[in-house]
N, CA, C and O atoms as a GROMACS GRO file, in nm:
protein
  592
    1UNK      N    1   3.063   2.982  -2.280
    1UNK     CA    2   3.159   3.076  -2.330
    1UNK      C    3   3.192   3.041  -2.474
    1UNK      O    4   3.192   2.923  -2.508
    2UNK      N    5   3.224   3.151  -2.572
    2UNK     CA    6   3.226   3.127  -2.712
    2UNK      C    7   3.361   3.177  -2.756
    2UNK      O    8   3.397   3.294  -2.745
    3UNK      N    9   3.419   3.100  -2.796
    3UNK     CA   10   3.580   3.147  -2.857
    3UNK      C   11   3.578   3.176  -2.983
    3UNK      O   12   3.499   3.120  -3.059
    4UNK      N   13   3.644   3.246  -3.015
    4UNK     CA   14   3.691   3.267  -3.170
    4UNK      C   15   3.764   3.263  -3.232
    4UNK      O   16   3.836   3.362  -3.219
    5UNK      N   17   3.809   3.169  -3.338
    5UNK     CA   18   3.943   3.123  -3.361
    5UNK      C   19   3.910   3.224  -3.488
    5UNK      O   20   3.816   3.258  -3.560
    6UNK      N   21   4.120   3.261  -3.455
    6UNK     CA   22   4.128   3.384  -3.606
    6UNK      C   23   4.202   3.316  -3.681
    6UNK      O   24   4.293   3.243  -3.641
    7UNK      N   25   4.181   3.326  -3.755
    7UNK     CA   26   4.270   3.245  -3.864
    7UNK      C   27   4.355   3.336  -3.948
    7UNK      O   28   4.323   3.453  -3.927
    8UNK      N   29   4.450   3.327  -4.034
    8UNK     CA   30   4.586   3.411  -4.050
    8UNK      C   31   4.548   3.398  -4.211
    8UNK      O   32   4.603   3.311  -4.279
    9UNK      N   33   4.435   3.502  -4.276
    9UNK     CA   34   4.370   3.504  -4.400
    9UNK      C   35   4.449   3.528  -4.515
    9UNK      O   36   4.462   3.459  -4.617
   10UNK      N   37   4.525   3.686  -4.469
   10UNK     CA   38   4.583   3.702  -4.588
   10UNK      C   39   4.705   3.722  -4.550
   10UNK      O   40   4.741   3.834  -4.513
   11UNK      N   41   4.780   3.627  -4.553
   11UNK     CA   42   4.932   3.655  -4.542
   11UNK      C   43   5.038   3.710  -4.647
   11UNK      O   44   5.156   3.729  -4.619
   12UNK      N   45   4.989   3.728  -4.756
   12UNK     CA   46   5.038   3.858  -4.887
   12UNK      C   47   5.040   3.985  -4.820
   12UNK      O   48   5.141   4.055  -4.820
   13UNK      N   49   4.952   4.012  -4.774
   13UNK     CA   50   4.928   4.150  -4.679
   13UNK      C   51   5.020   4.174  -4.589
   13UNK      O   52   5.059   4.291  -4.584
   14UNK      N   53   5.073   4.087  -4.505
   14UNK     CA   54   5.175   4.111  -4.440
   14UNK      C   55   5.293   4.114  -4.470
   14UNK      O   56   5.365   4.200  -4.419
   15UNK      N   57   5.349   4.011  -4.569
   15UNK     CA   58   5.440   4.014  -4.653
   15UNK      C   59   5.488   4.154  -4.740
   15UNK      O   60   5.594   4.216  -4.734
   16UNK      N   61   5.338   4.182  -4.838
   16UNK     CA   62   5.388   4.346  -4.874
   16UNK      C   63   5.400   4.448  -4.780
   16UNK      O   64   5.480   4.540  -4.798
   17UNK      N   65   5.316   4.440  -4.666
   17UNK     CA   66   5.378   4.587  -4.576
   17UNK      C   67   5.494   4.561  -4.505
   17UNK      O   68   5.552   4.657  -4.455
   18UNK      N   69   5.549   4.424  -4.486
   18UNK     CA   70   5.711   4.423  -4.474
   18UNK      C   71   5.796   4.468  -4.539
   18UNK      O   72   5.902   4.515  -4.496
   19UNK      N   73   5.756   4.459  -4.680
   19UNK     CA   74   5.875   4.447  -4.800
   19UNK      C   75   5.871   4.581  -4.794
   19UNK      O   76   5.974   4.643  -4.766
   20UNK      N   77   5.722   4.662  -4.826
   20UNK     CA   78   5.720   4.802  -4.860
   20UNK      C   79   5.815   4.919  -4.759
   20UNK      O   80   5.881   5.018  -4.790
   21UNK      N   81   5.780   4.844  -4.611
   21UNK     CA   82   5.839   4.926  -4.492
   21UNK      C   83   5.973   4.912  -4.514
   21UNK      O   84   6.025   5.023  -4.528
   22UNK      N   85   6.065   4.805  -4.524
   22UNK     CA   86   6.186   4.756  -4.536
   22UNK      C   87   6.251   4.867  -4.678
   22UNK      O   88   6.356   4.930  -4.664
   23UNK      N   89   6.168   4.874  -4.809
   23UNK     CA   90   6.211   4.918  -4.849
   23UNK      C   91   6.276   5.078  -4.855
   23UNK      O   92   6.388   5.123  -4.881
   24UNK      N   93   6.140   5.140  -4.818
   24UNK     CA   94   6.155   5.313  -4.741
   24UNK      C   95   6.283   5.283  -4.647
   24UNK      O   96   6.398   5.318  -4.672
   25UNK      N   97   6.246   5.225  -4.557
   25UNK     CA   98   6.400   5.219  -4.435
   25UNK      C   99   6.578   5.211  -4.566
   25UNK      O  100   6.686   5.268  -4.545
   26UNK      N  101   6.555   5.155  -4.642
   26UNK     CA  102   6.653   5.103  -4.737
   26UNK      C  103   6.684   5.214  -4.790
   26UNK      O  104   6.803   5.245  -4.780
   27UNK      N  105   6.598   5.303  -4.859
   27UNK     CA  106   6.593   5.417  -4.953
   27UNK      C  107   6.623   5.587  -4.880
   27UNK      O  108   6.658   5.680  -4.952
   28UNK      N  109   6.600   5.603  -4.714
   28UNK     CA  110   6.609   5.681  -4.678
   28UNK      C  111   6.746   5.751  -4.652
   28UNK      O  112   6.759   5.867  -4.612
   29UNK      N  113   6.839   5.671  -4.677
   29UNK     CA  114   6.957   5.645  -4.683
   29UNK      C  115   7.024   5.719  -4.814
   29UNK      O  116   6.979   5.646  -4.902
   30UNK      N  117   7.096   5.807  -4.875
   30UNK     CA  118   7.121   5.795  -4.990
   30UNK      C  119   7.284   5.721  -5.036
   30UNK      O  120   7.386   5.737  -4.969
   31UNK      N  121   7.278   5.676  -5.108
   31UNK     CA  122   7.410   5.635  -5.120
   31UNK      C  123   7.529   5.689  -5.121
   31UNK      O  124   7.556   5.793  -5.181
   32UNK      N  125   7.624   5.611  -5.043
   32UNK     CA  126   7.714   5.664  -5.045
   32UNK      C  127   7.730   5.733  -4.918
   32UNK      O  128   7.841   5.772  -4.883
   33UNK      N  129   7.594   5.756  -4.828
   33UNK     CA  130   7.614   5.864  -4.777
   33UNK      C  131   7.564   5.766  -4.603
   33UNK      O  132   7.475   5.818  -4.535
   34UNK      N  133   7.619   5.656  -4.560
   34UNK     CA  134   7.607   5.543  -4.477
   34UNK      C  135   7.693   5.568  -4.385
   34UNK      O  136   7.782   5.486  -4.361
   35UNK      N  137   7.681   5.711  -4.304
   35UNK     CA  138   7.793   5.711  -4.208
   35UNK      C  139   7.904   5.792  -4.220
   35UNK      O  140   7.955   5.857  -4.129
   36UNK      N  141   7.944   5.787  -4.346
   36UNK     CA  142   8.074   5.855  -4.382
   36UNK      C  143   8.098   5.989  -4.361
   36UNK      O  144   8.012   6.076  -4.374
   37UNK      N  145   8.223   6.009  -4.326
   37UNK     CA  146   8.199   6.198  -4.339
   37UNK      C  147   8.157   6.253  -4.462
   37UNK      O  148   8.166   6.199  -4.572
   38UNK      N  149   8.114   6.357  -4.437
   38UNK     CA  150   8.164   6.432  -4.581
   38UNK      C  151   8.258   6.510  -4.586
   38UNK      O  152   8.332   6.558  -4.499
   39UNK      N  153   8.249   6.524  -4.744
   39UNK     CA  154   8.358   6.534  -4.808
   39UNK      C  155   8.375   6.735  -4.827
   39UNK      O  156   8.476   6.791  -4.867
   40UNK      N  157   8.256   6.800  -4.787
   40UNK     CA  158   8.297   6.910  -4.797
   40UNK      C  159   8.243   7.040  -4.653
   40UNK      O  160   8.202   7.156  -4.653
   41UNK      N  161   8.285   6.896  -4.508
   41UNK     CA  162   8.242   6.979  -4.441
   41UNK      C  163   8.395   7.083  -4.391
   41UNK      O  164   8.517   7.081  -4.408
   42UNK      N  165   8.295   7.163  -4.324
   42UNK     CA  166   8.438   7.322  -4.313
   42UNK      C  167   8.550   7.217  -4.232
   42UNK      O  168   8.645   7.232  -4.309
   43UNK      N  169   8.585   7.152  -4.160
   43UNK     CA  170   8.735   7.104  -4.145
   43UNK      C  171   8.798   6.960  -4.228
   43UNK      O  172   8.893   6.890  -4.190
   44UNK      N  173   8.715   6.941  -4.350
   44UNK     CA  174   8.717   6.859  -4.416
   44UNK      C  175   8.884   6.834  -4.473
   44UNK      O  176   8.938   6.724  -4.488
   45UNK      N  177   8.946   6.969  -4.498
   45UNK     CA  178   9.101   6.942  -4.516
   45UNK      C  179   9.183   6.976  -4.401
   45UNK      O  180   9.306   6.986  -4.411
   46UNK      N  181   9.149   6.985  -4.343
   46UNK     CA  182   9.216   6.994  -4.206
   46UNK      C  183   9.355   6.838  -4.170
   46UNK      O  184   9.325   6.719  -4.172
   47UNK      N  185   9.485   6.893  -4.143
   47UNK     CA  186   9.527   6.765  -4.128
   47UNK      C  187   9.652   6.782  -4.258
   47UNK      O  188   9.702   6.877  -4.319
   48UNK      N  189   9.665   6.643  -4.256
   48UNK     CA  190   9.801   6.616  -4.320
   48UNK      C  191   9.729   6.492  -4.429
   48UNK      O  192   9.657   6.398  -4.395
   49UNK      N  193   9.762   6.518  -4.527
   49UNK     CA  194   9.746   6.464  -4.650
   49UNK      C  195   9.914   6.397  -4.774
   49UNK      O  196  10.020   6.448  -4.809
   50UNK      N  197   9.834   6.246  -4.802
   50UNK     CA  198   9.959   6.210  -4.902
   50UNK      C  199   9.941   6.275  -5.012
   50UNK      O  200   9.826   6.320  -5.020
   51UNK      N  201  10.027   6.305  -5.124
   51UNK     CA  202  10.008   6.351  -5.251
   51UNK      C  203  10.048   6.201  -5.336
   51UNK      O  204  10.127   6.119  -5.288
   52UNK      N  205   9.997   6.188  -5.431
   52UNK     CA  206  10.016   6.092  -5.521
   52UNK      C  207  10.012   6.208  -5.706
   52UNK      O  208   9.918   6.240  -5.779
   53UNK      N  209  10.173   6.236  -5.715
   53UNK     CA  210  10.176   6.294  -5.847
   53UNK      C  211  10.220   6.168  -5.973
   53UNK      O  212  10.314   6.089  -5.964
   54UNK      N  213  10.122   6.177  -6.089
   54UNK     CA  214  10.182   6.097  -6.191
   54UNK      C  215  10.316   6.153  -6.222
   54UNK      O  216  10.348   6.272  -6.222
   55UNK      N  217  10.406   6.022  -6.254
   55UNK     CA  218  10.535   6.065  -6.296
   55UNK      C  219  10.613   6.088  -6.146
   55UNK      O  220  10.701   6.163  -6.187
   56UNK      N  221  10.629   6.080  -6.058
   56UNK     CA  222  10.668   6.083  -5.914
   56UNK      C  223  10.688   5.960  -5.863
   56UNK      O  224  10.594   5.886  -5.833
   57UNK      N  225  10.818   5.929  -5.847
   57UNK     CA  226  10.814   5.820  -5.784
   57UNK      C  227  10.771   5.835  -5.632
   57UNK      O  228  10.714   5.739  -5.580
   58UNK      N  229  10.781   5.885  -5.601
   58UNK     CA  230  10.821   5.975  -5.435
   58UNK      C  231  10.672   6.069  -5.415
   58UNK      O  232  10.643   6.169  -5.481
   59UNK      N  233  10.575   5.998  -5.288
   59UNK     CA  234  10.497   6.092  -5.295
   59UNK      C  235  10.512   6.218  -5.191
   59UNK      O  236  10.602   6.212  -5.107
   60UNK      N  237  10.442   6.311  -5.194
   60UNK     CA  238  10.453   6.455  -5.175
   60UNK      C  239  10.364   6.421  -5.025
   60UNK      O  240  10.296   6.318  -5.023
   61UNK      N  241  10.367   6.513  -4.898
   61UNK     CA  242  10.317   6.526  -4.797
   61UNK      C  243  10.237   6.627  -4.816
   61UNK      O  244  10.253   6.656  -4.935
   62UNK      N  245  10.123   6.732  -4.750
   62UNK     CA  246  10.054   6.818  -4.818
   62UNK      C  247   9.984   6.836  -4.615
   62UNK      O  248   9.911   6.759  -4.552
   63UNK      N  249  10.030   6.929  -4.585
   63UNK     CA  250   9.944   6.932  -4.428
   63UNK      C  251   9.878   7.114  -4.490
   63UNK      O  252   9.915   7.201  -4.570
   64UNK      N  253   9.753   7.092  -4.382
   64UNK     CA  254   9.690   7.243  -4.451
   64UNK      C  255   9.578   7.236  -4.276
   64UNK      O  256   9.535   7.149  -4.201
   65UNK      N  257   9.577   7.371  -4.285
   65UNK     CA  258   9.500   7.430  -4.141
   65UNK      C  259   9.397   7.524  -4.174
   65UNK      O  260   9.430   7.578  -4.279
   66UNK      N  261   9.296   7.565  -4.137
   66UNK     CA  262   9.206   7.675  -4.135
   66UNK      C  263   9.314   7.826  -4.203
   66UNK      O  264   9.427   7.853  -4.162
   67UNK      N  265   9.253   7.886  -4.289
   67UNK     CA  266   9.349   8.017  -4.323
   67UNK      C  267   9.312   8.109  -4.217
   67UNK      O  268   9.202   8.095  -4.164
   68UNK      N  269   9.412   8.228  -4.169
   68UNK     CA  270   9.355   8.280  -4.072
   68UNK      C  271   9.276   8.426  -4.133
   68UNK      O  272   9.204   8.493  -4.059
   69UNK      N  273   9.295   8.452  -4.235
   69UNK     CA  274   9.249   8.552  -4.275
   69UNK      C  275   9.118   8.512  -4.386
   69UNK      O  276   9.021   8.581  -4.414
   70UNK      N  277   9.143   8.418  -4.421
   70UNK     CA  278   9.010   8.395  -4.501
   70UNK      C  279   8.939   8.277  -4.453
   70UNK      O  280   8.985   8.164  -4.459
   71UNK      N  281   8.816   8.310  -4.403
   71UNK     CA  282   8.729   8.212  -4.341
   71UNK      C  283   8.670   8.097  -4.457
   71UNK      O  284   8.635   8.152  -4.561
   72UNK      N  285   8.659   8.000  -4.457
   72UNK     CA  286   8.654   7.859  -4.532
   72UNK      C  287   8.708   7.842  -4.615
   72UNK      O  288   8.661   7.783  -4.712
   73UNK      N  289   8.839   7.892  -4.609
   73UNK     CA  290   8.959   7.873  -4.717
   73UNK      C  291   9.096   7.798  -4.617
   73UNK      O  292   9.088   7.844  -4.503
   74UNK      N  293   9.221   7.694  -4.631
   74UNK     CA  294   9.311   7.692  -4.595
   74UNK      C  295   9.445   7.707  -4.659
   74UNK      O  296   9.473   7.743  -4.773
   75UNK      N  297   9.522   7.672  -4.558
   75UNK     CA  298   9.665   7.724  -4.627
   75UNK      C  299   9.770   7.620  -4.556
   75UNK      O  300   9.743   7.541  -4.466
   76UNK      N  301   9.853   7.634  -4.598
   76UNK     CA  302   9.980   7.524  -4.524
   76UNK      C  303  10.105   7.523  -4.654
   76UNK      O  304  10.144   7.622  -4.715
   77UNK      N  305  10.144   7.407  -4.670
   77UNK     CA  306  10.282   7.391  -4.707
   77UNK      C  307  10.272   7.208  -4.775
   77UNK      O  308  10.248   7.098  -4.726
   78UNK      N  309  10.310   7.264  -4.923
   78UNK     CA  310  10.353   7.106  -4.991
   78UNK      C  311  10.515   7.057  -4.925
   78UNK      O  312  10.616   7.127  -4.918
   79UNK      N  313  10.501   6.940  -4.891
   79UNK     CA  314  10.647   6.909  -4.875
   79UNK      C  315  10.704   6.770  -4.913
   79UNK      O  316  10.644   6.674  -4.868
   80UNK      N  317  10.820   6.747  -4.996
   80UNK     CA  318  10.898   6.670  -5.048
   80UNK      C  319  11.017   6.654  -4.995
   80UNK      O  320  11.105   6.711  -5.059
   81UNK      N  321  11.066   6.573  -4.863
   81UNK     CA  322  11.245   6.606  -4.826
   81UNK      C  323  11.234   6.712  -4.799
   81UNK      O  324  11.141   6.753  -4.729
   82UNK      N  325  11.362   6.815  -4.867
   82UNK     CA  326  11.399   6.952  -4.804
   82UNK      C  327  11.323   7.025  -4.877
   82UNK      O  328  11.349   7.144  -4.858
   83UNK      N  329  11.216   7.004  -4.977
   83UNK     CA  330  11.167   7.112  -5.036
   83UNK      C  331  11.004   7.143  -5.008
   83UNK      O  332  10.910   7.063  -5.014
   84UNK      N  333  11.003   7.254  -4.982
   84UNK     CA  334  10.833   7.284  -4.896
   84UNK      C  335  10.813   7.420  -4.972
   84UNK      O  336  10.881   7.522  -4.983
   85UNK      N  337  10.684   7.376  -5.021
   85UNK     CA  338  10.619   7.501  -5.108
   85UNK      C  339  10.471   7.535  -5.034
   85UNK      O  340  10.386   7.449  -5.013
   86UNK      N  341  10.455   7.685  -4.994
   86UNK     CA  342  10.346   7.744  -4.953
   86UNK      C  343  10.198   7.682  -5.059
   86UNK      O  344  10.210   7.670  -5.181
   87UNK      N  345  10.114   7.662  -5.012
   87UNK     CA  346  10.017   7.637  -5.053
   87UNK      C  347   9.828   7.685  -4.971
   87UNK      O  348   9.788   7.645  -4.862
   88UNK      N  349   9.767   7.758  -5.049
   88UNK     CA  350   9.593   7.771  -5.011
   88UNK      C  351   9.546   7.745  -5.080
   88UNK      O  352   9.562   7.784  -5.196
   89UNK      N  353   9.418   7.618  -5.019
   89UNK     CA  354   9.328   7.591  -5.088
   89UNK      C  355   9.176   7.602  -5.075
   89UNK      O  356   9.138   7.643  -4.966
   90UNK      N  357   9.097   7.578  -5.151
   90UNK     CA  358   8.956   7.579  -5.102
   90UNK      C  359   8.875   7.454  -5.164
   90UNK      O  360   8.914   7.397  -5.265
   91UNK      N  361   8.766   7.418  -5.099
   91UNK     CA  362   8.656   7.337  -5.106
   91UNK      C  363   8.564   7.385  -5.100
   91UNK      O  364   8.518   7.442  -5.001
   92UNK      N  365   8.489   7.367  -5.258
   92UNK     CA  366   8.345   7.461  -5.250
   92UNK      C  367   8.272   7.326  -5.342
   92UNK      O  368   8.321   7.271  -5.441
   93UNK      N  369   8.100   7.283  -5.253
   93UNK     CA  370   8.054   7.179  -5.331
   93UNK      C  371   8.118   7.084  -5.390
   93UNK      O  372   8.091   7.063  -5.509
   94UNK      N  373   8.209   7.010  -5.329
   94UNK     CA  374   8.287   6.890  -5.347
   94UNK      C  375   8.447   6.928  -5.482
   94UNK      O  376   8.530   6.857  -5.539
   95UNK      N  377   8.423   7.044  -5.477
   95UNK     CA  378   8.534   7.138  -5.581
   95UNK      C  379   8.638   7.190  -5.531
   95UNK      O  380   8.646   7.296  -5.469
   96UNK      N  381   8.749   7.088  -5.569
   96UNK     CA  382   8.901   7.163  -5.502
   96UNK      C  383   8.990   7.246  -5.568
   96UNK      O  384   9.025   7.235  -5.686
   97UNK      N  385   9.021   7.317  -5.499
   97UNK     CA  386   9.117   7.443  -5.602
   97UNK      C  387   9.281   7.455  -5.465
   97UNK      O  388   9.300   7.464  -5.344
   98UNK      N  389   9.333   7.450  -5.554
   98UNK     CA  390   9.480   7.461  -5.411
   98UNK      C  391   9.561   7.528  -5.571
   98UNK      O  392   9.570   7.494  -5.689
   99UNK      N  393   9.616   7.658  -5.467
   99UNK     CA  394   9.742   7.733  -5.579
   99UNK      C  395   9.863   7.694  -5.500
   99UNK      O  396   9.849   7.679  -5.379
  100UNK      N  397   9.960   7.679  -5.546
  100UNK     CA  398  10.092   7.624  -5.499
  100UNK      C  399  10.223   7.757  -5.541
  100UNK      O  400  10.247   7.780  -5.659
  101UNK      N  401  10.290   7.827  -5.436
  101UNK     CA  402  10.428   7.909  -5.490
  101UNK      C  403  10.508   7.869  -5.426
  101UNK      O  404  10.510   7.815  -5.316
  102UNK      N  405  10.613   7.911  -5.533
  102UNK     CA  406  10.750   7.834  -5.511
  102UNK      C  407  10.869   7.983  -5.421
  102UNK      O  408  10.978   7.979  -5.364
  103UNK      N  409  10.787   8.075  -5.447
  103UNK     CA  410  10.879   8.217  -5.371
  103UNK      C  411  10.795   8.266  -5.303
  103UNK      O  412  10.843   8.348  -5.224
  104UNK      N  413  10.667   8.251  -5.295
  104UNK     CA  414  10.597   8.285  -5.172
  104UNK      C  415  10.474   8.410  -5.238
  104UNK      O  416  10.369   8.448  -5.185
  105UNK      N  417  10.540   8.454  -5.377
  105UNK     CA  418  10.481   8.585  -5.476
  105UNK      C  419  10.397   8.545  -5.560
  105UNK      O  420  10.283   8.593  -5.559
  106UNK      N  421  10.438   8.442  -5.656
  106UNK     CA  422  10.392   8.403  -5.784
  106UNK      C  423  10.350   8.249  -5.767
  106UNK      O  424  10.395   8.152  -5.707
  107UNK      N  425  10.234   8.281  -5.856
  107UNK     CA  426  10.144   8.101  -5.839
  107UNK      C  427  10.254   8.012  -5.928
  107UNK      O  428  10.266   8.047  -6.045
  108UNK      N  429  10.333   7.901  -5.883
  108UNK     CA  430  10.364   7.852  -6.002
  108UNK      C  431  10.277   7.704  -6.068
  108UNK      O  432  10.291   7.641  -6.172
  109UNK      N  433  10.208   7.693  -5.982
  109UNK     CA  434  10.124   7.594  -6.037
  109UNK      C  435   9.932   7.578  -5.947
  109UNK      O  436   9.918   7.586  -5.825
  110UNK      N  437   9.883   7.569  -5.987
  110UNK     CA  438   9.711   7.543  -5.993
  110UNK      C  439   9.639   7.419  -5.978
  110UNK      O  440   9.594   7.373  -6.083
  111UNK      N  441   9.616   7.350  -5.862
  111UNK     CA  442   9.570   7.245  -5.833
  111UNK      C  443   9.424   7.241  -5.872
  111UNK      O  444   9.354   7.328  -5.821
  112UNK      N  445   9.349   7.129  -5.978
  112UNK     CA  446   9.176   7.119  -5.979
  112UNK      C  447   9.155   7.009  -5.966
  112UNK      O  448   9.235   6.926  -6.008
  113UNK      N  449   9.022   6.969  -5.893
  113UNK     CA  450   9.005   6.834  -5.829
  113UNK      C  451   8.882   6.820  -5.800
  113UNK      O  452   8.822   6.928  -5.795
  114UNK      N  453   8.819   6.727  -5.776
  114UNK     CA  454   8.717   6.689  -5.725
  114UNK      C  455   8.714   6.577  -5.598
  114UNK      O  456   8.745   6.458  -5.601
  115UNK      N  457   8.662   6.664  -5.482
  115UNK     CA  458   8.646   6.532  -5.328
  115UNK      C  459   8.535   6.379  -5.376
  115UNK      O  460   8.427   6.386  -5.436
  116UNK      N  461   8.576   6.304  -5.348
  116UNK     CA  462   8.499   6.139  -5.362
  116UNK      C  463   8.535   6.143  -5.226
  116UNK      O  464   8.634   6.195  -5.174
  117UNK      N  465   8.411   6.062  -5.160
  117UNK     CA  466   8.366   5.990  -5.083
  117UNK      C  467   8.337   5.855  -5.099
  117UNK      O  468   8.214   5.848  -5.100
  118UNK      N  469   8.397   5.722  -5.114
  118UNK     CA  470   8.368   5.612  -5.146
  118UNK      C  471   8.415   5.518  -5.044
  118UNK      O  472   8.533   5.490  -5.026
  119UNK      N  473   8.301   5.464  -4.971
  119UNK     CA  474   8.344   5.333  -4.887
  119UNK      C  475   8.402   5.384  -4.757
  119UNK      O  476   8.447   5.307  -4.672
  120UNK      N  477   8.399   5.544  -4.741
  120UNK     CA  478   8.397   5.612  -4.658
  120UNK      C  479   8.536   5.647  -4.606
  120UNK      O  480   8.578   5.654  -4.490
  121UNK      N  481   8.631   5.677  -4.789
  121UNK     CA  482   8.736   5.720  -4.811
  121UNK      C  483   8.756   5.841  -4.890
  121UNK      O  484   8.736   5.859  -5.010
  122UNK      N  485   8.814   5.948  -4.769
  122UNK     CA  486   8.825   6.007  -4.858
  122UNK      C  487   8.942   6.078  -4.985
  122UNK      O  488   9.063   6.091  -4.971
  123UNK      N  489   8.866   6.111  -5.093
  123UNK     CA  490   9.021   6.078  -5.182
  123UNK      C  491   9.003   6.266  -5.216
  123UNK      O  492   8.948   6.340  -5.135
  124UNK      N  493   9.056   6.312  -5.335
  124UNK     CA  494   9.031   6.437  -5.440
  124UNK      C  495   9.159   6.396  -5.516
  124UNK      O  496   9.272   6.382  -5.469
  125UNK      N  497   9.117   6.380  -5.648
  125UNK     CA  498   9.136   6.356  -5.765
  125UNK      C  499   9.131   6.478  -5.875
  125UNK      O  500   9.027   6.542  -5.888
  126UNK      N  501   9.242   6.506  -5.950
  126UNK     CA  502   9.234   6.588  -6.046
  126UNK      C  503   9.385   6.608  -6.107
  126UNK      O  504   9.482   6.533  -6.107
  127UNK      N  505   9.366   6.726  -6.153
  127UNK     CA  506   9.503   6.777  -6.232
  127UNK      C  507   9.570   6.885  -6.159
  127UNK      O  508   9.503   6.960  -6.088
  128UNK      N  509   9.702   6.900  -6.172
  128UNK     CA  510   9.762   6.980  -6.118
  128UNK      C  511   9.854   7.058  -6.236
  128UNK      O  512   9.937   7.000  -6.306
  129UNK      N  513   9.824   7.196  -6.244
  129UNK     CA  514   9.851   7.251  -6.405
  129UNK      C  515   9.975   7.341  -6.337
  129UNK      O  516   9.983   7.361  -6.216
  130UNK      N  517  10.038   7.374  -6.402
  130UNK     CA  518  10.198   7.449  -6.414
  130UNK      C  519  10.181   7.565  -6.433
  130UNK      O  520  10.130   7.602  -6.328
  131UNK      N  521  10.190   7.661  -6.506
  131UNK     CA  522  10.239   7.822  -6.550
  131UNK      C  523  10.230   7.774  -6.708
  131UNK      O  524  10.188   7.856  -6.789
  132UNK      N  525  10.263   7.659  -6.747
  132UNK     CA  526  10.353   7.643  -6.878
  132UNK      C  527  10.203   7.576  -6.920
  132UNK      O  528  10.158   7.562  -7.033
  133UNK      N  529  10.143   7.538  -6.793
  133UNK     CA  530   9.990   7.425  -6.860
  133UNK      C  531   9.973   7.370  -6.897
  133UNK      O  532   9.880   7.345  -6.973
  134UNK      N  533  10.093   7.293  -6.846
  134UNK     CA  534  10.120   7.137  -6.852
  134UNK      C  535  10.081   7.053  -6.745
  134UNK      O  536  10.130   7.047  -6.632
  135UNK      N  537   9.990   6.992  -6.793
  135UNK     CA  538   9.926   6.925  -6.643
  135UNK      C  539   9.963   6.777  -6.581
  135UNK      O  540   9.989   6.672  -6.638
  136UNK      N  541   9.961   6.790  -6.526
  136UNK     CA  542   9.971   6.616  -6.431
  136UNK      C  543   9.859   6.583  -6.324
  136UNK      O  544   9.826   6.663  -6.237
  137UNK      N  545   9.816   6.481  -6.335
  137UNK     CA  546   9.716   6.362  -6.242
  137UNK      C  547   9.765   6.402  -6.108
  137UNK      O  548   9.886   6.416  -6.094
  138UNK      N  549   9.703   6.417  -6.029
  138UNK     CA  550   9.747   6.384  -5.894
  138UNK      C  551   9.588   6.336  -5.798
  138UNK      O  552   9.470   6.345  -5.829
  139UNK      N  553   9.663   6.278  -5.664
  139UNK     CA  554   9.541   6.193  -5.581
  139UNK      C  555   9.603   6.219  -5.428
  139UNK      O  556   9.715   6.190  -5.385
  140UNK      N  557   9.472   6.294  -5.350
  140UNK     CA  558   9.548   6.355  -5.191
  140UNK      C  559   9.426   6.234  -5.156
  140UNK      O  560   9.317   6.214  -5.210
  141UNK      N  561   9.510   6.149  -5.015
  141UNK     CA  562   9.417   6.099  -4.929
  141UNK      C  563   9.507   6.141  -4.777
  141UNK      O  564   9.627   6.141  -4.749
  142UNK      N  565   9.379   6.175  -4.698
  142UNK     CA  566   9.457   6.150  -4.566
  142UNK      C  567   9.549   6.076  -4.516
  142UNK      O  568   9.520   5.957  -4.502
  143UNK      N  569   9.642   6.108  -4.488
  143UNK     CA  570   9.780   6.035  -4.409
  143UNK      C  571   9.683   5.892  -4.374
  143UNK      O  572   9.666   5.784  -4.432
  144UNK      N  573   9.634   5.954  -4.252
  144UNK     CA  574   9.600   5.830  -4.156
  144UNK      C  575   9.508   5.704  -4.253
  144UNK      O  576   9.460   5.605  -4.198
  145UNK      N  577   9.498   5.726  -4.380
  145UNK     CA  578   9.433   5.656  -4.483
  145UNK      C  579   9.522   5.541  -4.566
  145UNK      O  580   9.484   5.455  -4.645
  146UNK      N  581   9.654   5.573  -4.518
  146UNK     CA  582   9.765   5.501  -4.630
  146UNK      C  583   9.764   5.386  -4.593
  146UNK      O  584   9.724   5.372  -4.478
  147UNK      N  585   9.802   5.266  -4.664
  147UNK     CA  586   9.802   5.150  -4.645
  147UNK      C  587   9.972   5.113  -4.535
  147UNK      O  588  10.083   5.146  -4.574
  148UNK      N  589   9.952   5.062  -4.442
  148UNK     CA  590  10.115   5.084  -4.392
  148UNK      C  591  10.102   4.947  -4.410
  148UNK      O  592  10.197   4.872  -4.390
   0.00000   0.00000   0.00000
């Protein structure tokens, strides 16, 4: 009987189709994008949200629901203590727009923002402009996101 011993020739060869395979597995992935929700699926604002306004000591509560009359748009109510202002907003391609009235008639101020997804938090960041167009910073993260 005749045996044949194999011997382990080119072990570079195995080495690069590890590295190469490992790497595709690595890359198929895009960043950022490891699980996390996104940031602009249809119940994406759904829920109760903190407001963080520059110049505010005191941040703002912000809850918003499906609108019932306009499909992938919502609506709800800013609230501070006793004061609660009607608010609809929308999310289009990671693009936030929320109008805010103070009588229920007239816009008195214009929320613009952009949704981030980072570390699989989600934030929207932007300005919040007045009538007068005077703007201020503001930052909504989900309630259940706050540091207690």
């Amino acid at each position: 009987m005749m045996t044949t011993k194999h011997t382990f020739q080119y072990p570079w060869r195995t080495a690069a189709a590890l590295l190469l395979a490992w790497s595709l597995v690595a890359c198929s992935t895009p960043p950022g994008q490891h699980g996390c929700p996104s940031s602009s699926t249809p119940d994406s604002l759904n829920g109760t949200w903190t407001v963080e306004l520059t110049g505010n000591s005191q941040p703002w509560t912000l809850r918003l629901a499906p609108h019932p009359e306009h499909i992938g748009s919502w609506r709800g109510e800013l609230v501070q203590g006793p004061q609660r202002f009607a608010v609809v907003a929308d999310l289009d391609g990671g693009e936030f727009t929320m109008e805010e009235t103070h009588d229920g008639v007239r816009i008195a101020a214009t929320w613009l923002g952009t949704a981030l997804v980072e570390a699989c938090t989600r934030t929207i960041q932007g300005q919040r402009f007045e009538n007068d167009q005077s703007g201020q910073a503001f930052s909504l993260k989900p309630a259940s996101q706050d540091p207690k």
